[in-house]
Every structure is written in structure tokens, then in C-alpha cells.
C-alpha positions, 0 to 999 in steps of 0.5 A, a space after each residue: 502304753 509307752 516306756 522307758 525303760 532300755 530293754 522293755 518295750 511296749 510290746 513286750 509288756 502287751 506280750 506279758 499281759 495277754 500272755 502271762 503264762 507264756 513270758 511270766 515263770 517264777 523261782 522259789 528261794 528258801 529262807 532258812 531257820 538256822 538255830 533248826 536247820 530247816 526250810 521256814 519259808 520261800 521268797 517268789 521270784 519272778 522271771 520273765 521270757 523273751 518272745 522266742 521262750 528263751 530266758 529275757 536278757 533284761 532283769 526283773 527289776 527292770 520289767 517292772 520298772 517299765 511296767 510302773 513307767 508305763 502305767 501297768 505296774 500293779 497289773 503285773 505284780 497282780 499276776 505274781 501275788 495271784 500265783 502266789 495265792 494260788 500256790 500257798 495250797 502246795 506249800 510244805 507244812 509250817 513254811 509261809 510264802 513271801 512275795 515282792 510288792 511295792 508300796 506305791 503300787 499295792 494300794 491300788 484296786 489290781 492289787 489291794 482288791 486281789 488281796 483283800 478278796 482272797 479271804 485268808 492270806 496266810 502263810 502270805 508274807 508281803 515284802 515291801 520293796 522300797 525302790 522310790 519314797 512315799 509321800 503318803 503312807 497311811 493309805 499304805 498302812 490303812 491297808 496293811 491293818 487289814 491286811 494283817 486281819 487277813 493273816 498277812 504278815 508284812 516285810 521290809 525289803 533292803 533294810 538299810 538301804 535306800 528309802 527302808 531307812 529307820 523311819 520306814 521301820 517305826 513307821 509300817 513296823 514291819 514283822 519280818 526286816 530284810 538286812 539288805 545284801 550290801 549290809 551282809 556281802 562280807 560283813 564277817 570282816 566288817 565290824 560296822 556292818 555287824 553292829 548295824 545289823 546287831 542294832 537292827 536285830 535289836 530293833 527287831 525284838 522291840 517291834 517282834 520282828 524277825 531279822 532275816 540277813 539276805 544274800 549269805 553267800 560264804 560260811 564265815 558271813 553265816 557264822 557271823 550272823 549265827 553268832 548274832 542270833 539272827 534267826 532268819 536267812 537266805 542266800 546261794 549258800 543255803 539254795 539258790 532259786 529253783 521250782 517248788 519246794 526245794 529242801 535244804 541240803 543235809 550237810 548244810 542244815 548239819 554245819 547250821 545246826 553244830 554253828 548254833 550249837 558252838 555259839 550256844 557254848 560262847 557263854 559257857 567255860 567250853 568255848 575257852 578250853 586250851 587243850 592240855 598235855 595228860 600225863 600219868 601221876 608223877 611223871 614229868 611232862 614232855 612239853 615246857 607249858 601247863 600240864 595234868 597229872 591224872 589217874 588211869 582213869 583220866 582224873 585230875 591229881 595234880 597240875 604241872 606248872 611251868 616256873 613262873 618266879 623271880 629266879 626260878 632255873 629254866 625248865 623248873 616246874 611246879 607241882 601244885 594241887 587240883 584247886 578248881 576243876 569244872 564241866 565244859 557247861 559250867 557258865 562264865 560267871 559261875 566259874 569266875 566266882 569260884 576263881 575269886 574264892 580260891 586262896 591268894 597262892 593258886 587264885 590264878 592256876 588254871 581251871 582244869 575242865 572235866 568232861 561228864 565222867 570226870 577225865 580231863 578235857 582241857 585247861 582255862 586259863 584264867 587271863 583268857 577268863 577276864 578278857 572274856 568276861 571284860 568283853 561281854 
């Protein structure tokens, strides 16, 4: 047995085979439903010890890596899968368990036996981690077939990069696309990253594939992937990889919860609503832009414009009537039909938003309406 790769030796991967309790430990990752704000599954990660017990140096990558090279690479990801299979009995209800297989390797008898005798493999998700081509994929997708009769689901790995390009996804369609780290790392700044992981997520729904955005590190690549409707992710943002089971934090599933929530709103009159300066019934307002006469009660009476006409003196405002007033849940579309219905003289007044009692919560404006609209 002969590798080479730097870091891995012959005997220690003769160690990791007699030995596997003794240099194999593994890590679990949560992968989080974020419109829920709850654990959905956990990716297994391996990691591998020195012969003095301490952590390895060399990366798990390049444990197998010097496995494949060395001829032993689906005996070792054998050993993960067979803990795996092992561990789905203590799996917290309604999560699945994922686990890193390569397709050149999982066709082979230490793999695709283990599995293929194991009965029922749910909640199993099998990501195929595309680290070298495949000439020959229908061993591969042979075998996912059955696979999938056993309750498998199967994921991409790295989607986006490398080899798991577009024809890897039409070609083993995938029920679970892994946008690789590269596509997310920042993409809250990056329009191309986003519309290649809109365009992948769009893929998705053709094929009934989640989309699941991997290493989310920042709140600001969350919320732009929230506001793409991905339904899936993990990342040092959301948990980082401990023993079993770890739960999410509370203020983190509540900041996920209340994102979904804001980006549900996009589409409704609420997302565009400009705070308003109040003032009781005929009174003069302090501020110099819109404002909202309103009653003890908060009610709309009048609105208080600025001076907007050829000649108007400075300071001078106008009193005109509430033409258009509507709940923060009131959609875009709906509003703008009203806008377009009112008479030409107030058609572009501002929209006052009421709450569900009916006080005054803000002002659309209507610019802010059509540019909405326009950008949809």
C-alpha cells in the first residue's frame, strides 16, 4: 500500500484500518430550515487523529485522498457510511443525516454493498462530492436508482464548481444542490454569485431539488440568500461542527424567523412604508416634507403637502384630503390599481398605511411604488 500524498503515510492509513475507532472520530454540522428556523438535518464530518491521539495535522481531504491513491479509498468512506447507518437510530425526529461519498468510489463492493444491505436507508442523504470526472456514469446512476428505492435521497456537493457543473446536475438530478462555498463566501455584494445561485435554485424547483447555500458565515449572505427563498443552509453562522445533536441557537432560529418574515412583506405595501410626521387636526407641522393630520385617535383626516407648484413661496403647504389609505398587507399590485383610479389632481399624493385599527403607521410614496413595481 503506497501513497502520495504529502502528510498521509502508509502506516498511517494501516493504523486508520485496523484501528478506526482509534484514528477516525466524526463531527456533525446542522443544516437548517430557515423560513422554520430549526435543525432539518446534519452533514457527518470525518476527523482523523495522529498516533499520539492528538487532532491530525493534515486535513480530511487529504486522508482520503491518500486513501483513493492508495487503493483503499471506499474501505475508508465504508468506515464513515457504517457509522452513519449506525447513528440514524439517535437522530432527532424529522431531521435526515448526510454523508460524503464519491462517486468514482461508492459503485465499488466496500461501498455499494454496505449500503445496498443495510435495508432501509432513510433518512441517509448521500452527497456526491465531485473532487475528479467520471467517465462513466451509469454504474453510478444504476446504482443511485436503487439507492433511492431504499429511502436514499442523494446531493451534489460543490455545486458550481469543479466537475458538479450543469451536465452533472441533469445527469444524476440530484434532490439536494449544495451551492459551493465560493458561490456564497460574500455573495450578499456580488450580483453574479446571486443570480447563479437564483438560477440554480430555479433548477432546483424544475427537478424538486432543494437548494441548500453551504458556508453562510455573515448575517448579511443569510439575509440574501433569505431573500432568494433558499430553503436550506449551513455554515459557522448557524452551528459549527460538534458531537451529536447539536440544537440551534434560539436568537439565531428568532433573527432567522423575523428575515423570512421581512422578506414575505417584500411584495406587500409594508416593505415600502416611510415614517410620517402626526400631527392633531389643523395643525401646522413642524417638519418641511409630507405629514398626517389625524384625529385623537390616530385616524387619518388630511394630508399636509409640501408646496409643490410652479410659483409656490417657500414654506407653503397644502392641505389636501385622505384619497388612498390602505393596511400594511395590502399587495403592491392592488395598491397600484387604486393609485391609477384615483382623480388626475391627487393621483400622485401619497399613500397613507393604517395599521389594524386604523392609526396612521406611514406614507408610501408613490415614486417608490412604480420603481417597485418596475423592478419586479
Amino acid at each position: 500500500m503506497t501513497t502520495t500524498v504529502p502528510g498521509v503515510g502508509q502506516e498511517d492509513l494501516a493504523r486508520l484500518l485496523e484501528r478506526p475507532h482509534e484514528v477516525l472520530g466524526l463531527a456533525f454540522q446542522p443544516i437548517v430550515d430557515v423560513a422554520r428556523g430549526v435543525v432539518a438535518g446534519y452533514e457527518t464530518l470525518a476527523r482523523f487523529r495522529s498516533s499520539d491521539g492528538s487532532p491530525s495535522p493534515v486535513g480530511p481531504d487529504r486522508w482520503f485522498a491518500a486513501a483513493d491513491a492508495a487503493g483503499v479509498g471506499a474501505r475508508v468512506e465504508a468506515l464513515v457510511v457504517a457509522r452513519c447507518l449506525q447513528l440514524r437510530e439517535d437522530l432527532p425526529p424529522d431531521c435526515f443525516l448526510t454523508v460524503n461519498v464519491s462517486p468514482h468510489l461508492v459503485t465499488e463492493p466496500d461501498l455499494a454493498d454496505l449500503l445496498l444491505d443495510a435495508g432501509d436507508l432513510a433518512p441517509l442523504v448521500l452527497e456526491l462530492t465531485e473532487h475528479q470526472d467520471v467517465a462513466d456514469l451509469r454504474p453510478l446512476l444504476a446504482l443511485r436508482d436503487r439507492l433511492r428505492d431504499r429511502g436514499a435521497l442523494v446531493a451534489l456537493d460543490d455545486a458550481g464548481s469543479g466537475y458538479s457543473g450543469l451536465q452533472q446536475l441533469t445527469t444524476v438530478r440530484p434532490q439536494m444542490i449544495k451551492l459551493d462555498r465560493a458561490l456564497v463566501a460574500g455573495a450578499d455584494t456580488d450580483p453574479v454569485k446571486l443570480a447563479l445561485a437564483e438560477l440554480l435554485g430555479e433548477f432546483g424547483g424544475r427537478i424538486d431539488a432543494w437548494l441548500l447555500a453551504e458556508g453562510v458565515e455573515t448575517w448579511a449572505e443569510m439575509d440574501a440568500f433569505l431573500g432568494l427563498g433558499v430553503p436550506l443552509a449551513q455554515g459557522y453562522l448557524l452551528g459549527r461542527p460538534a458531537p451529536p445533536w447539536s440544537r440551534l441557537d434560539p436568537a439565531v432560529a428568532d433573527r432567522l424567523r423575523a428575515g423570512r418574515a421581512r422578506v414575505a412583506l417584500v411584495e406587500h405595501v409594508a416593505s415600502l412604508v416611510e415614517p410620517v410626521e402626526r400631527v392633531p387636526r389643523g395643525t401646522v407641522p413642524t417638519g418641511s416634507g409630507v405629514a398626517v393630520e389625524v384625529d385623537p385617535d390616530g385616524h387619518p383626516v388630511a394630508l399636509s403637502l409640501p408646496g409643490r407648484r410652479a410659483g409656490d413661496a417657500p414654506g407653503r403647504r397644502h392641505r389636501a384630503p385622505v384619497s388612498l389609505r390602505v393596511p400594511a398587507a395590502t399587495e403592491l399590485t392592488a395598491v397600484a390599481q387604486r393609485v391609477a383610479s384615483r382623480p388626475e389632481d391627487c393621483r400622485f399624493d401619497p399613500v397613507v398605511v393604517v395599521d389594524a385599527v386604523g392609526a396612521v403607521t406611514g406614507v408610501v410614496r408613490v415614486e417608490r411604488l412604480l420603481l417597485a413595481l418596475a423592478a419586479r
